[in-house]
C-alpha positions in Angstrom: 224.6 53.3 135.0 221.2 54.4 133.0 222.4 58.1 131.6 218.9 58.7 130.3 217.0 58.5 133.0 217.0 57.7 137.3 216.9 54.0 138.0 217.7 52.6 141.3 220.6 50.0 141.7 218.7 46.5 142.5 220.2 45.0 145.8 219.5 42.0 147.5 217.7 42.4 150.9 220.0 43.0 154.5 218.0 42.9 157.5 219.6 45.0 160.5 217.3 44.4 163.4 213.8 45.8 162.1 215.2 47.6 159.7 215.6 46.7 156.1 217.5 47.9 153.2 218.3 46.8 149.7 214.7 44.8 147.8 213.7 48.5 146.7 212.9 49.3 150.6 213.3 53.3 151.1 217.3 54.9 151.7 217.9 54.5 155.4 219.7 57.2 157.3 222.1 56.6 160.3 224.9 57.9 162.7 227.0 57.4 165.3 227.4 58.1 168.7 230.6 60.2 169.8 230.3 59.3 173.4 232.2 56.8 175.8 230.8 53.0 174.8 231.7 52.2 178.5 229.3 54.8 179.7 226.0 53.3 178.9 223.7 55.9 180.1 225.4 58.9 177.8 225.3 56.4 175.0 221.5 55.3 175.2 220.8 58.8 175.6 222.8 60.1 172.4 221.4 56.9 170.4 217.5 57.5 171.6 218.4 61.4 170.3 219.1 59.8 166.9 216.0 57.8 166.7 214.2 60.5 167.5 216.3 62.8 165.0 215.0 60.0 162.2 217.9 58.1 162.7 217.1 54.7 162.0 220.6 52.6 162.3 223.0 54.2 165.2 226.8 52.6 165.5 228.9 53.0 168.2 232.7 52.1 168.3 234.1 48.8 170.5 237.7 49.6 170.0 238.2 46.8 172.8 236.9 43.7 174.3 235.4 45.8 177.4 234.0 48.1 175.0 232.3 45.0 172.9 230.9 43.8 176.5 229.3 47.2 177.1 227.3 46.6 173.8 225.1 44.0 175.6 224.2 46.6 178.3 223.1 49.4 175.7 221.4 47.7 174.0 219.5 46.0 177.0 218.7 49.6 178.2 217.9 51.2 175.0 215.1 47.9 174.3 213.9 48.5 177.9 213.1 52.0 177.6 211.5 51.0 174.4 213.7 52.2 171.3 213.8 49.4 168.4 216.8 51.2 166.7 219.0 49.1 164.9 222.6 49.0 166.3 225.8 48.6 165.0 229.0 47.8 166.3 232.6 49.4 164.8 235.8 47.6 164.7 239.1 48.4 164.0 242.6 47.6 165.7 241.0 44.1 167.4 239.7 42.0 165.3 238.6 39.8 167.8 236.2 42.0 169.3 234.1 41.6 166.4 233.2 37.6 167.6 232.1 39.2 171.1 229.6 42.4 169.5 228.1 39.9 167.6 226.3 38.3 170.2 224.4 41.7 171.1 224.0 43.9 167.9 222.3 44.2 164.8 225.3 44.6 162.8 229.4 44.7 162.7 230.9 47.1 160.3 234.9 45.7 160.0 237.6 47.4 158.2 239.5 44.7 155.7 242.4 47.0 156.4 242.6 45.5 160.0 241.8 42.3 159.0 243.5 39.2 157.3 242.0 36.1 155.3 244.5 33.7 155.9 243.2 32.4 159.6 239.8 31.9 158.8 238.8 34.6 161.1 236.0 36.3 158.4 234.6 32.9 157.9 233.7 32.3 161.9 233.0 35.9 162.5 230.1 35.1 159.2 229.2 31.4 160.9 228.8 34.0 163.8 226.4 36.3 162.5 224.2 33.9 160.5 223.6 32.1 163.6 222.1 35.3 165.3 220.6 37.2 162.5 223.2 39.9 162.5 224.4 41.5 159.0 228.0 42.5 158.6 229.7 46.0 156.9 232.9 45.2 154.5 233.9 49.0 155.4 236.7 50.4 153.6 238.2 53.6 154.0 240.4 55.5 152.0 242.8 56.0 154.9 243.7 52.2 156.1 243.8 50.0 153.1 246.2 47.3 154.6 250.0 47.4 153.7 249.6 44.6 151.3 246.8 46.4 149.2 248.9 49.7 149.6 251.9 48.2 148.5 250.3 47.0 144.7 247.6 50.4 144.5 248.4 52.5 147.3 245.3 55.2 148.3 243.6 54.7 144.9 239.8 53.8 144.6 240.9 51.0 142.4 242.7 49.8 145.6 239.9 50.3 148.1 237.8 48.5 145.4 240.3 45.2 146.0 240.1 45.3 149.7 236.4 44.9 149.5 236.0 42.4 146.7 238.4 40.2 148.5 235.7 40.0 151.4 232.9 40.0 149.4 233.7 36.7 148.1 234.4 35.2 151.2 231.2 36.0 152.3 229.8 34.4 148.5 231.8 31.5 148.9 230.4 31.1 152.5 226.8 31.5 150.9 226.6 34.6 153.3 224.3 37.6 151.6 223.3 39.6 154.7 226.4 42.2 153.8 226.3 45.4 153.1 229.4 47.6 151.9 230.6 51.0 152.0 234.0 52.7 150.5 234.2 56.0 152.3 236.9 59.1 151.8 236.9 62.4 152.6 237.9 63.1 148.9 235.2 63.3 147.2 236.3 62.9 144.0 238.3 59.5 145.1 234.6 58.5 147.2 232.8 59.0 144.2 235.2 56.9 141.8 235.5 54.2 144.5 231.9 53.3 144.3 231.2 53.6 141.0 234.3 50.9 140.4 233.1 48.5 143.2 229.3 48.6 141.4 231.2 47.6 138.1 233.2 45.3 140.2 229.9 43.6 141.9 228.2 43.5 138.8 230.7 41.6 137.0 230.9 39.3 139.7 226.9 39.2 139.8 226.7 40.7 143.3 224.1 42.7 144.3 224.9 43.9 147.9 223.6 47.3 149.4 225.8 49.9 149.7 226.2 52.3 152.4 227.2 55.7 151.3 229.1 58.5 153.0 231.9 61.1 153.1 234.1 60.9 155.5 235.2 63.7 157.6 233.0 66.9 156.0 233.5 68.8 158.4 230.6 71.0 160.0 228.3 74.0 159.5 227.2 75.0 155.7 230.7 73.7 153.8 230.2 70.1 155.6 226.5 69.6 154.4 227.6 70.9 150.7 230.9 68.6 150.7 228.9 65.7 151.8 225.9 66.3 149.3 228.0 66.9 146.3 229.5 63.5 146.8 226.5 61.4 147.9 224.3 63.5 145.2 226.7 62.4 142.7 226.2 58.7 143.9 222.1 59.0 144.4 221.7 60.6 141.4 223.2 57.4 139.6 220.6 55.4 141.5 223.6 53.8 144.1 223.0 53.9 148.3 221.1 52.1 150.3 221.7 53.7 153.3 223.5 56.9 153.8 225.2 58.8 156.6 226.3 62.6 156.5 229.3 62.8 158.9 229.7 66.3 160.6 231.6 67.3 163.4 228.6 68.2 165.8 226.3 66.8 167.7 225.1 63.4 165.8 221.6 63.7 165.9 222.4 66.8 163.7 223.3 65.1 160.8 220.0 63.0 160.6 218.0 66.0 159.2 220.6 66.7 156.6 220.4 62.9 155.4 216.6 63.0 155.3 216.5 66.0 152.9 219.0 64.2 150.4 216.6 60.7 150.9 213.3 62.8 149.7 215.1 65.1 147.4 216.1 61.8 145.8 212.9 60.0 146.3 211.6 60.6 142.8 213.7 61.9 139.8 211.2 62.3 136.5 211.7 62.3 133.3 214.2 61.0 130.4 216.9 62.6 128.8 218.3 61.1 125.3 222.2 61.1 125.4 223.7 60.8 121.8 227.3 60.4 123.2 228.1 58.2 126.2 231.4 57.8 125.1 232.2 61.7 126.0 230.9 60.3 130.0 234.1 58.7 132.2 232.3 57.9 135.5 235.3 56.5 137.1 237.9 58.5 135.5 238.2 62.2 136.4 238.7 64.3 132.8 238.2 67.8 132.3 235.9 67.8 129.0 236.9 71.9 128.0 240.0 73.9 128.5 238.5 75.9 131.4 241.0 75.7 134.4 239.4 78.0 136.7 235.2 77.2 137.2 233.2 80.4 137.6 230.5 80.7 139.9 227.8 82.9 138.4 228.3 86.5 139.6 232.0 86.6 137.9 232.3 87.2 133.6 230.4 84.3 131.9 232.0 85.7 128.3 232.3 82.9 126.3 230.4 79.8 128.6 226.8 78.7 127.6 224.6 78.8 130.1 222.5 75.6 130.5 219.2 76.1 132.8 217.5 72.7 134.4 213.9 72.8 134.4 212.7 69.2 134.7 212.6 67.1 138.5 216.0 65.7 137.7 218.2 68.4 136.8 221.6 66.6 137.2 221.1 63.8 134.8 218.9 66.3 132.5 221.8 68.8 132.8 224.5 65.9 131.7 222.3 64.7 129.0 222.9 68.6 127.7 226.3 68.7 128.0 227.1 65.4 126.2 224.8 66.7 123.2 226.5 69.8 122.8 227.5 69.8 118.9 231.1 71.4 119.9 232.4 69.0 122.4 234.5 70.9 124.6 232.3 73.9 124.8 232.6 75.5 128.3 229.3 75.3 130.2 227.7 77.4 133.5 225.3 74.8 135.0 222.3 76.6 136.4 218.9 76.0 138.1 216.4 78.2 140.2 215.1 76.7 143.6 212.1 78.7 145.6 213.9 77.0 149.2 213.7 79.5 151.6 216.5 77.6 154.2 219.9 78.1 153.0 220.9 74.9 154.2 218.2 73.3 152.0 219.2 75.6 149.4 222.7 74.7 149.9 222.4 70.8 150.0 219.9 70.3 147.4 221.8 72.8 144.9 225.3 70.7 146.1 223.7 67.3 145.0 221.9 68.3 141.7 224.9 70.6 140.2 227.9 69.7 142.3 228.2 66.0 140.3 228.7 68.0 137.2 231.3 69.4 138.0 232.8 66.5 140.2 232.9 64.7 137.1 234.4 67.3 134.8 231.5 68.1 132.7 230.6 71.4 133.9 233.0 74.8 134.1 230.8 76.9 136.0 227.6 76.6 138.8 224.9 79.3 138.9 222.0 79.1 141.3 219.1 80.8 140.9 217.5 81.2 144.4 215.1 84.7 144.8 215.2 86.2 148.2 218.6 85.3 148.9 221.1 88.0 148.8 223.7 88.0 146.1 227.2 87.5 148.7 225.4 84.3 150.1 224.5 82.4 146.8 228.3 83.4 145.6 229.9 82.1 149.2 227.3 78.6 148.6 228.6 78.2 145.1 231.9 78.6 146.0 231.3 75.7 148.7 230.1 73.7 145.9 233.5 74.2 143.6 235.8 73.6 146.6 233.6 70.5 147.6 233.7 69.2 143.8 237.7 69.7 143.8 237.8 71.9 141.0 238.3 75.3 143.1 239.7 76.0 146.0 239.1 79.3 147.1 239.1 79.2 151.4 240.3 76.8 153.9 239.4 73.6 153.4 239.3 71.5 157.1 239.1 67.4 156.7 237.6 66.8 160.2 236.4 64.2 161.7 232.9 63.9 163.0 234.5 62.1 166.2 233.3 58.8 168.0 233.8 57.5 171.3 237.3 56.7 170.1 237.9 60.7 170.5 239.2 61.7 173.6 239.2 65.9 173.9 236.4 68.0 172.2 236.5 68.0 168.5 233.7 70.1 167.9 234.9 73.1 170.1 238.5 72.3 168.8 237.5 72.7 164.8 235.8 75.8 165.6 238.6 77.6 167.4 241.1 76.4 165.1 238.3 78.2 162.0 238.5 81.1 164.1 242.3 81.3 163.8 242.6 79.9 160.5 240.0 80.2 158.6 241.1 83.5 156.8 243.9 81.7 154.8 243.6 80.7 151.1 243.9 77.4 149.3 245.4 75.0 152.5 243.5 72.3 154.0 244.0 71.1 157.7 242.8 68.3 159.2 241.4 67.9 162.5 240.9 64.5 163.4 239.5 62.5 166.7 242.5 59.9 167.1 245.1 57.9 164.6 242.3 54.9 163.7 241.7 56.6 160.0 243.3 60.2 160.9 246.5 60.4 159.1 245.2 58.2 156.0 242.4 60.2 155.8 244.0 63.4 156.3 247.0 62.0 153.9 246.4 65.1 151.2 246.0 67.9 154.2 249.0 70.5 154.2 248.8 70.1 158.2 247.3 68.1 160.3 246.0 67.7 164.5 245.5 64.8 165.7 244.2 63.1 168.9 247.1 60.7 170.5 246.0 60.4 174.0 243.7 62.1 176.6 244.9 66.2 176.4 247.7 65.2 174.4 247.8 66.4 170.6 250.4 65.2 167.1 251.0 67.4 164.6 251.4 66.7 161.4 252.7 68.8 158.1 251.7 66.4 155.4 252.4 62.6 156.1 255.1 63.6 158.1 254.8 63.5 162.2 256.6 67.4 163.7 255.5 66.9 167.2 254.3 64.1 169.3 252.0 64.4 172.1 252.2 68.1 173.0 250.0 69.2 175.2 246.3 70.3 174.0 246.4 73.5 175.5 249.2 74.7 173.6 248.3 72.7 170.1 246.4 75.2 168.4 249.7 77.8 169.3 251.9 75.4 168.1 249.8 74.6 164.9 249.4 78.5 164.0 253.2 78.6 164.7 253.9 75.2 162.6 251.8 77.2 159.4 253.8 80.4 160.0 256.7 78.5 159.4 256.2 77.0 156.5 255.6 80.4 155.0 252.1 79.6 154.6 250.1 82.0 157.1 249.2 85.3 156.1 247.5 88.5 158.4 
């Protein structure tokens, strides 16, 4: 990582259909369908609303072997009606349905913590893809490292950073380079650390793969946007991601915009900033630098904190550059900048990704943004966001939900927003929400309570890690959840 100044990380060119990354070709944003992969028409339909959205790389899950199949008619129909987009197909529980996607997409996205090197099975699935052209994801998430990696680093970056260098040098010893590789959370604090150590990893090894950057279940609306820009920012910013996706729990097409305005706001970042002490900077170890315990946002007492005011085109690395010069060390510092946006959202995502880093990294003690024509409750409710997304205050509800896939089976995006109505008033919990058991309760493993998809209508509660009730009905889930809080002395009027 260059601290003076914005350098993109060099990686070795993936092709994925027409589209391709890495070789200093431009960020590429993607999603994925939420709809059935057995129902081709719904999922042509949803893919050609990403394309038109800006989406250039669309996956869809094949959970099964007649899933897999169905790939060959989507992407028949979607060619025929004229769409070139790049398609991808996830697997998880069946490894074997990787061998029959690859015949018909673009790309295969596994999950090492489903898979095991011992059979030879990565090596034909690579013999596989070379044959046809198609590129392959090493996809690790935070929630299903395999028992064996768990066991020796449990849910650590450090362990999600084995899982993939395993793979990766299969695919080196196989001579196979068309890989790209992603190590997703919904912590972004454990996101940002995970792919920092995998580029220190890779470049020790000499590997140069692309990386695919996201944060897994954001959530949706304003707080979803800022939670997934404050940890891609933080990872852009260091000149990492090839591609990037910004999960939310809506419509997917709605997430393309939100990815385009962190690829152009990243597009350029001028200037150079002289850094007289790197050894104060700990990318991939999370240290408060002052005594501060409680960030401020900018409207509360600022007694006692410098204010430091970004004015070039690349305030994050400008603004860290400031902080490691400061002649007292653990000085407490309000990070600040003025934007002219007149969207909140922009506002919102481009303020998460410049100053959010900062204080993701434990550099900064405070976040002030300076934004004219906005009124003073909704910069202080946005910078708020920003703490709570930078896990260094939480001040609301925070909800880990996922953005749902054709793996979901009831509503998630009606469901998150009546369990926010009901919830949403309580301080300092987080709940997740999650689609089905695939990455659910690992990636949920730090929620205080958790609902979970475990069949068609049918709903598993969780408080923690632990498992309270088992495949209760939907209709009475969001009851028994408000009940489930109540209990554990945790809801308040």
């Amino acid at each position: 990582m260059n601290l003076s100044k914005f350098m993109r990380r060099p990686a070795c060119e993936v092709r994925i259909g027409r589209v391709v990354i890495g070789g200093g070709h431009p960020v590429a944003c993607q999603s994925m369908t939420n709809t059935d992969t057995n129902d081709t028409a719904a999922s042509v339909a949803q893919i050609e609303r990403i394309d038109r959205a800006g989406g250039e790389i669309v996956r869809l899950t094949a959970q099964g072997r007649r899933e897999g199949e169905n790939l060959e008619n989507i992407v028949r129909q979607l060619r025929g009606d004229g769409f070139q987009t790049a398609i991808v197909a996830d697997i998880h529980f069946v490894p074997e349905v990787a061998a029959v996607a690859a015949r018909y997409v673009d790309k295969v996205r596994i999950n090492p913590g489903n898979y095991r090197l011992d059979r030879g099975d990565l090596q034909a699935l690579i013999a596989q893809c070379r044959q046809r052209g198609v590129a392959l994801r090493i996809g690790v998430n935070h929630g299903s490292l395999s028992k064996r990696v768990f066991d020796e680093w449990g849910d650590t970056p450090q362990g999600m950073v084995v899982s993939a260098m395993e793979f990766l040098r299969v695919c080196r010893a196989c001579d196979f380079d068309q890989v790209v590789v992603s190590m997703k959370s919904s912590n972004t604090r454990v996101m940002v650390a995970a792919y920092r150590l995998l580029v220190e990893a890779m470049d020790a090894e000499g590997m140069h793969y692309p990386i695919h950057l996201g944060v897994t279940e954001a959530g949706n609306g304003l707080e979803g946007r800022i939670k997934s820009a404050v940890g891609i920012g933080a990872l852009m910013a260091d000149g990492i991601g090839d591609t990037i996706r910004v999960s939310l729990t809506e419509t997917p097409e709605k997430e393309i915009p939100v990815a385009r305005l962190l690829v152009d706001h990243f597009a350029e970042r001028p200037g150079e900033f002289e850094v007289l002490h790197p050894e104060r900077y700990f990318p991939t170890e999370y240290r408060r630098r002052s005594k501060v315990t409680v960030p401020v946002v900018h409207s509360e007492p600022l007694e006692g904190f410098r204010v430091l005011e970004a004015v070039s085109g690349n305030p994050t690395a400008e603004l860290r550059a400031a902080i490691l010069n400061l002649d007292i060390p653990d000085e407490p510092v309000v990070v600040k900048r003025r934007y002219a946006e007149t969207s909140l959202e922009c506002l919102a995502v481009k303020a998460a990704a410049d100053l959010g880093p900062l204080l993701l990294d434990g550099l900064a003690d405070g976040v002030w943004i300076d934004a004219p024509g906005f009124a003073d409750a909704a910069i202080r409710s946005v910078e708020l966001m920003i703490l709570q997304a930078a896990r260094v205050r939480f001040s609301h509800t925070e909800y880990i939900a996922c953005p749902s896939c054709g793996r979901t089976l009831f509503d998630i995006e009606k469901t998150l927003s009546d369990i926010k109505t009901r919830t949403s008033h309580l301080k300092n919990l987080r709940i997740g929400v999650m689609g089905c058991i695939v990455n659910g309760p690992g990636e949920m493993a730090d929620a205080d309570y958790g609902y979970v998809g475990a069949g068609p209508g049918r709903i598993t509660l969780y408080k923690g890690r632990r498992v309270v009730a088992r495949n209760i009905p939907q209709e009475e889930a969001l009851d028994r959840l408000v009940a489930l809080i109540r209990e554990n002395g945790d809801w308040t009027d």
